[in-house]
N, CA, C and O of each residue as an XYZ file, in Angstrom:
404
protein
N    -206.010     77.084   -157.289
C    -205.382     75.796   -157.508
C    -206.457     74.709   -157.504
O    -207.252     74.647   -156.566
N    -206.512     73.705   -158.699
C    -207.253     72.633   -158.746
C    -206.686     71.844   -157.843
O    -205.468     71.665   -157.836
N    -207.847     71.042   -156.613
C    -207.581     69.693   -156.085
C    -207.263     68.345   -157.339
O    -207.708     68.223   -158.480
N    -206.438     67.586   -156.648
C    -206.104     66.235   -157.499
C    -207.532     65.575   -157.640
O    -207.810     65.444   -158.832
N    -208.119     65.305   -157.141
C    -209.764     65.036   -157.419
C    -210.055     65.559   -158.205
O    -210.295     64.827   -159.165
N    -210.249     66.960   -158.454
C    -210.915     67.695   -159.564
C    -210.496     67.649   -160.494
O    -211.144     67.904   -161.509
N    -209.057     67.251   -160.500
C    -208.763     67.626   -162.061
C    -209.140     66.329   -162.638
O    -209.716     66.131   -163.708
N    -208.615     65.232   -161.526
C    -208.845     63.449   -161.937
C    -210.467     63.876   -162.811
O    -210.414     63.955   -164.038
N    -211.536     64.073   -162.253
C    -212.962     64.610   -162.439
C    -212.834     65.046   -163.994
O    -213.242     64.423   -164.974
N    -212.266     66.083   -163.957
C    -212.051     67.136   -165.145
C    -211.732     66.455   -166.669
O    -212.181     66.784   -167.767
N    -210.709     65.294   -166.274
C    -210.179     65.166   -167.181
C    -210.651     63.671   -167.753
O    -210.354     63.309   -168.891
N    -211.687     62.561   -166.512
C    -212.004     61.275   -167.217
C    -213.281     61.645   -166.708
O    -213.694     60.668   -166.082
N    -214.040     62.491   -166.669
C    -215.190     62.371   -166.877
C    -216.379     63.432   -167.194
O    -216.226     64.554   -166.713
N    -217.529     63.187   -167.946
C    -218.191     64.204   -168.796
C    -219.327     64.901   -167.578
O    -218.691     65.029   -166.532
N    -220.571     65.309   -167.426
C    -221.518     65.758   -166.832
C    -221.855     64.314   -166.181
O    -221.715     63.917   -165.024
N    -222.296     63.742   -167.212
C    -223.548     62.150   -167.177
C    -222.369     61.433   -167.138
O    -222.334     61.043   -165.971
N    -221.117     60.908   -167.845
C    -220.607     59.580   -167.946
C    -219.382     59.476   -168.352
O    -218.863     60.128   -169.259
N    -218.818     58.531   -167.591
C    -217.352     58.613   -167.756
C    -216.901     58.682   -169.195
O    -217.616     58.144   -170.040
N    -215.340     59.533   -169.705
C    -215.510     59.403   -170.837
C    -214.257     58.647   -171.266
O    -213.616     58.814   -172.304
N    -213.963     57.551   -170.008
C    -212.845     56.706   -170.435
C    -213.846     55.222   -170.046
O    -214.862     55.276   -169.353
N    -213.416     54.234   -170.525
C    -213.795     52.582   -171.086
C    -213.250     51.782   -169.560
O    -212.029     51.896   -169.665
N    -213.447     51.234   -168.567
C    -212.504     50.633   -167.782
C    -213.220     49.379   -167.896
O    -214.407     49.127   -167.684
N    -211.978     48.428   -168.382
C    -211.843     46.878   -168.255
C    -211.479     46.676   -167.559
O    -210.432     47.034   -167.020
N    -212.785     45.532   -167.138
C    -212.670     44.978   -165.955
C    -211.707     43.825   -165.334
O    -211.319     43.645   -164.179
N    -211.432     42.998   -166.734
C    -210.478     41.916   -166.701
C    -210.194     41.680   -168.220
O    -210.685     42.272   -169.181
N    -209.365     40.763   -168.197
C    -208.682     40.216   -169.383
C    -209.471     39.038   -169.910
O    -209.302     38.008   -169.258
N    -210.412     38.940   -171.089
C    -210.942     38.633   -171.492
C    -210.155     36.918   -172.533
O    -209.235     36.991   -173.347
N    -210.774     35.817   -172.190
C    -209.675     34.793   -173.458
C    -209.960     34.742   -174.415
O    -209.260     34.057   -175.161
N    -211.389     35.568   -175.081
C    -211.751     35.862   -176.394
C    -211.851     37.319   -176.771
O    -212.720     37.891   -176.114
N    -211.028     38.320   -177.897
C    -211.268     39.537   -177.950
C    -210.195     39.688   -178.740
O    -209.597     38.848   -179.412
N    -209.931     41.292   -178.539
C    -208.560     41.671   -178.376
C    -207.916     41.811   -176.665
O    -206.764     41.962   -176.258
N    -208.628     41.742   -176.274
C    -207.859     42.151   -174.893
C    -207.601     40.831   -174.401
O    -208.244     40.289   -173.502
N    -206.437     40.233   -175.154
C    -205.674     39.034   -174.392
C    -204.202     38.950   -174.711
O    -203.801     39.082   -175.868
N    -203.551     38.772   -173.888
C    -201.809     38.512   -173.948
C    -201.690     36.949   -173.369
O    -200.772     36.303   -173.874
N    -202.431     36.326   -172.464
C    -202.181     35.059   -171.832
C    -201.227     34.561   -172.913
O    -200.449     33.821   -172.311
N    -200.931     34.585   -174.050
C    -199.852     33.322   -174.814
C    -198.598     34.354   -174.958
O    -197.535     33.734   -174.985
N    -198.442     35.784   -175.059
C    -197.291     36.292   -174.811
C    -196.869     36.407   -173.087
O    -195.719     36.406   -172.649
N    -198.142     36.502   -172.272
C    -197.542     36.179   -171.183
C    -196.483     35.399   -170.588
O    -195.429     35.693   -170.024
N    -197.381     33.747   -171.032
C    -196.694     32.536   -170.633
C    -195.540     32.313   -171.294
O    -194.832     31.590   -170.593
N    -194.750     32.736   -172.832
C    -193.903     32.591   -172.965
C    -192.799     33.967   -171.716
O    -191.719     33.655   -171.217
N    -193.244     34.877   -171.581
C    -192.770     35.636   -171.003
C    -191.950     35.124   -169.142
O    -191.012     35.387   -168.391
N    -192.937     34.431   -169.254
C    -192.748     33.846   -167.897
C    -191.749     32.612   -167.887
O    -190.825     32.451   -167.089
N    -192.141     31.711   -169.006
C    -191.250     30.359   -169.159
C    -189.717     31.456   -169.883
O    -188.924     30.570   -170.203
N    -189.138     32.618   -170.184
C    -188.211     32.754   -170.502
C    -187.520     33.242   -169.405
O    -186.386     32.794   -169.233
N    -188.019     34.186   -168.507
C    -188.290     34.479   -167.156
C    -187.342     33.630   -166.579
O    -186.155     33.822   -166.318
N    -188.299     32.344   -166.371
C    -187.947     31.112   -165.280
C    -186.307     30.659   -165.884
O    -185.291     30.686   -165.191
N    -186.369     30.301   -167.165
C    -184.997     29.858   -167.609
C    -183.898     30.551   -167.436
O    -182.819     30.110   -167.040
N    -184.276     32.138   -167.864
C    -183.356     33.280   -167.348
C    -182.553     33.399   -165.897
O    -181.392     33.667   -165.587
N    -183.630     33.100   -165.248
C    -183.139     32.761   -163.333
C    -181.980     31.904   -163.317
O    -180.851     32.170   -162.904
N    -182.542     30.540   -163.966
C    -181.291     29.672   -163.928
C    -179.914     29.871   -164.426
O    -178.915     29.577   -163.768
N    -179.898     30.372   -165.590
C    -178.729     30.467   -166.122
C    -178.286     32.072   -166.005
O    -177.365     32.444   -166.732
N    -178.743     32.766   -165.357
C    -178.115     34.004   -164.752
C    -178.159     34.910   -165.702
O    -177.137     35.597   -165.698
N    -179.296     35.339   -166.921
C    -179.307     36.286   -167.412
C    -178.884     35.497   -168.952
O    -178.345     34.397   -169.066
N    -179.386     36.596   -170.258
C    -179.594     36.074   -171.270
C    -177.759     36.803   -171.537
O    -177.730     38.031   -171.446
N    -176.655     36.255   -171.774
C    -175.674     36.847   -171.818
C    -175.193     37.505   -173.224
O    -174.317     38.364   -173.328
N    -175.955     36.918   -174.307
C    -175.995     37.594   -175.895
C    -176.968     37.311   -176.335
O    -177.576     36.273   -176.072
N    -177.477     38.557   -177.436
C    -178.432     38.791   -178.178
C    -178.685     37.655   -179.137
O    -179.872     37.348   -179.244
N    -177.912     37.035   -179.783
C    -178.110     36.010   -180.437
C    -177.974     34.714   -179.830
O    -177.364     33.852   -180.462
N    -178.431     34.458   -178.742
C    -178.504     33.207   -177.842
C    -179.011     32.050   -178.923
O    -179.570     32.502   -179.922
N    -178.929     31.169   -178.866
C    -179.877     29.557   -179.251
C    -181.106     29.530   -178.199
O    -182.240     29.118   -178.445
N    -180.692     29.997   -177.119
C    -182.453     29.592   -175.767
C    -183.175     30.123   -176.142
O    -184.264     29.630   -175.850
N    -183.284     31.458   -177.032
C    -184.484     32.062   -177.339
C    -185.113     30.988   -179.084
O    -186.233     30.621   -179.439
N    -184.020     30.869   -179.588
C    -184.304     29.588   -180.728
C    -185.118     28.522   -180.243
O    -186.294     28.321   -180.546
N    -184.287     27.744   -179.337
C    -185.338     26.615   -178.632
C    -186.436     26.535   -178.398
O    -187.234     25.695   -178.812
N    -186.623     27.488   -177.638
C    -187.924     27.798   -177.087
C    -188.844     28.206   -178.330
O    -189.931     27.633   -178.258
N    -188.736     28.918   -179.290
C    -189.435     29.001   -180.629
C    -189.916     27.708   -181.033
O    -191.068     27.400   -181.338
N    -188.820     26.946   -180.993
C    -189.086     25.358   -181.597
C    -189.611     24.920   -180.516
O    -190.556     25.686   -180.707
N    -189.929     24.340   -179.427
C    -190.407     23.839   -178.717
C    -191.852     24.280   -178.462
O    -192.673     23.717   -177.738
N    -192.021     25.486   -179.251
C    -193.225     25.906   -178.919
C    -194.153     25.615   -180.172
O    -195.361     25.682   -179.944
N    -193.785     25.322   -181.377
C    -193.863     25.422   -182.473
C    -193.762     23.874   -182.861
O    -194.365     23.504   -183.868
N    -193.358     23.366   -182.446
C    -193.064     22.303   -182.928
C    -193.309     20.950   -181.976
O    -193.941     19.947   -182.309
N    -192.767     21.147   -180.945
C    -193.104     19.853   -179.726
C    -194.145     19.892   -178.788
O    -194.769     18.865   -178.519
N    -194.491     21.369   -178.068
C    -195.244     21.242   -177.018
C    -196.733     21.509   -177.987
O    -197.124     22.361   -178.785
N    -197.405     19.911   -177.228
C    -199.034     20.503   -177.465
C    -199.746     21.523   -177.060
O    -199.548     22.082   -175.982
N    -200.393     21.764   -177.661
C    -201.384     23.397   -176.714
C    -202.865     22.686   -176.719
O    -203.372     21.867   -177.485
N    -203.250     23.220   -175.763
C    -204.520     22.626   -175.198
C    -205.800     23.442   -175.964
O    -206.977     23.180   -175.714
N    -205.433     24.324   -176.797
C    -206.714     25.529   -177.403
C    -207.025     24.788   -179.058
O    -207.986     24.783   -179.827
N    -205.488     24.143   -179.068
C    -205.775     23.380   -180.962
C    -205.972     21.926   -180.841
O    -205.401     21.268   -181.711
N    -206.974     20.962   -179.542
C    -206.737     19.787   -179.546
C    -205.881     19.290   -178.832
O    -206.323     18.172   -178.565
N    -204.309     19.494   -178.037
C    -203.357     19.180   -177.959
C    -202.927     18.891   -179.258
O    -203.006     17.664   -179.311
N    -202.604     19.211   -180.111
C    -201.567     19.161   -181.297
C    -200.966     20.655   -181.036
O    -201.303     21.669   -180.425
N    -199.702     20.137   -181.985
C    -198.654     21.234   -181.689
C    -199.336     22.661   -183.140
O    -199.869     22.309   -184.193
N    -199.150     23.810   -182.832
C    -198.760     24.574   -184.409
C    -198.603     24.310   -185.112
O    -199.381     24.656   -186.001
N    -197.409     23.397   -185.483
C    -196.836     22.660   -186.533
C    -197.728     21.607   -187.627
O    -197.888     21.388   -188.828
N    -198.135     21.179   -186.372
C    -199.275     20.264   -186.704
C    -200.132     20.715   -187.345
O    -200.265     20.125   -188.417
N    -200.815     21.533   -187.182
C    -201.996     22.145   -187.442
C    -201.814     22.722   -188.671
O    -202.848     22.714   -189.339
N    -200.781     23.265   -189.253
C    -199.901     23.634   -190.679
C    -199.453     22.167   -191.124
O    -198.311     22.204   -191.580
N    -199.858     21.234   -191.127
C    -199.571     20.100   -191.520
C    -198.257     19.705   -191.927
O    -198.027     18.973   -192.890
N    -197.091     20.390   -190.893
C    -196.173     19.712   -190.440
C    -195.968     18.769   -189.389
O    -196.494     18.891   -188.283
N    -194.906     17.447   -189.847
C    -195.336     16.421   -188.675
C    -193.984     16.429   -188.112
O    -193.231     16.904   -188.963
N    -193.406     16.137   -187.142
C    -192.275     15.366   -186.721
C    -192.262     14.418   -186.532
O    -192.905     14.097   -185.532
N    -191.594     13.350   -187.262
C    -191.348     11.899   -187.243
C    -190.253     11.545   -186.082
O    -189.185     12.067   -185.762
N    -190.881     10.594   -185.668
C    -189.968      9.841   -184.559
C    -190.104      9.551   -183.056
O    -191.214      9.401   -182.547
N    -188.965      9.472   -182.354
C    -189.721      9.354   -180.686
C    -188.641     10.566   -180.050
O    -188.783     11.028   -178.918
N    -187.783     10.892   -180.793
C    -187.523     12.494   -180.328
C    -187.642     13.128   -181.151
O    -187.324     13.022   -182.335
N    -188.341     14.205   -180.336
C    -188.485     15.322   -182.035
C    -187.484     16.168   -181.865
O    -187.046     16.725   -182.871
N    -186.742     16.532   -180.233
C    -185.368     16.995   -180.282
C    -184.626     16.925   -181.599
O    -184.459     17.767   -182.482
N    -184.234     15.681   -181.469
C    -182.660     15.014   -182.302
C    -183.817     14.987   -183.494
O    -182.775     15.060   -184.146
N    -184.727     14.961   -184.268
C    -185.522     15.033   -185.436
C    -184.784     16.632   -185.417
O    -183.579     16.850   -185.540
N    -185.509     17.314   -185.291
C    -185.289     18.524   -185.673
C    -184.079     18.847   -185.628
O    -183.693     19.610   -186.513
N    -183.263     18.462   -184.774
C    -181.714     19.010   -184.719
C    -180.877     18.352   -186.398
O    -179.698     18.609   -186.642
C-alpha cells in the first residue's frame, strides 16, 4: 500500500522538479484575474441578503445592476468614466436613472 505522501510525490512531482505550476497569488495583470467578476459577485451577494434570495430567473436586479455597471458607475481602471463612456456613449442629464429608464 502507497502512503498519501507518496502517492501526493508520485503524482505532482518529477526526480528534479515539480511537474505542476503553483500560483502564488492573483495577479491584476495576466490571465489570472477575476477581481471584476468577483466584485460583481459580491455586490449581487450583498443585495441578495437583503431581499431574501433571487426569487425568479428573469428578475430586473440582475438588469440593473448590468446598467449600473455599464452605464452609471465610474471605474477607477478607465479614468473614472463609465464603459459606456469609453464606447462613446453618454448619458445626458442629472439622473441617468430616469435617463435610461
Amino acid at each position: 500500500m502507497i502512503h498519501i505522501n507518496q502517492a501526493f510525490k508520485d503524482e505532482f512531482f518529477t526526480r528534479s522538479k515539480s511537474r505542476s505550476r503553483h500560483i502564488r497569488h492573483i495577479r491584476l495583470q495576466g490571465d489570472h484575474n477575476s477581481n471584476k467578476m468577483e466584485q460583481l459577485n459580491g455586490e449581487v451577494r450583498d443585495r441578495e441578503e437583503v431581499i431574501r434570495g433571487l426569487k425568479n430567473v428573469n428578475t430586473s436586479v440582475l438588469t440593473g445592476y448590468r446598467l449600473y455597471h455599464d452605464f452609471i458607475r465610474p471605474h477607477e481602471g478607465i479614468a473614472n468614466r463609465t464603459p459606456a463612456e469609453m464606447c462613446g456613449v453618454k448619458i445626458e442629464g442629472d439622473n441617468k436613472w430616469k435617463t435610461i429608464i
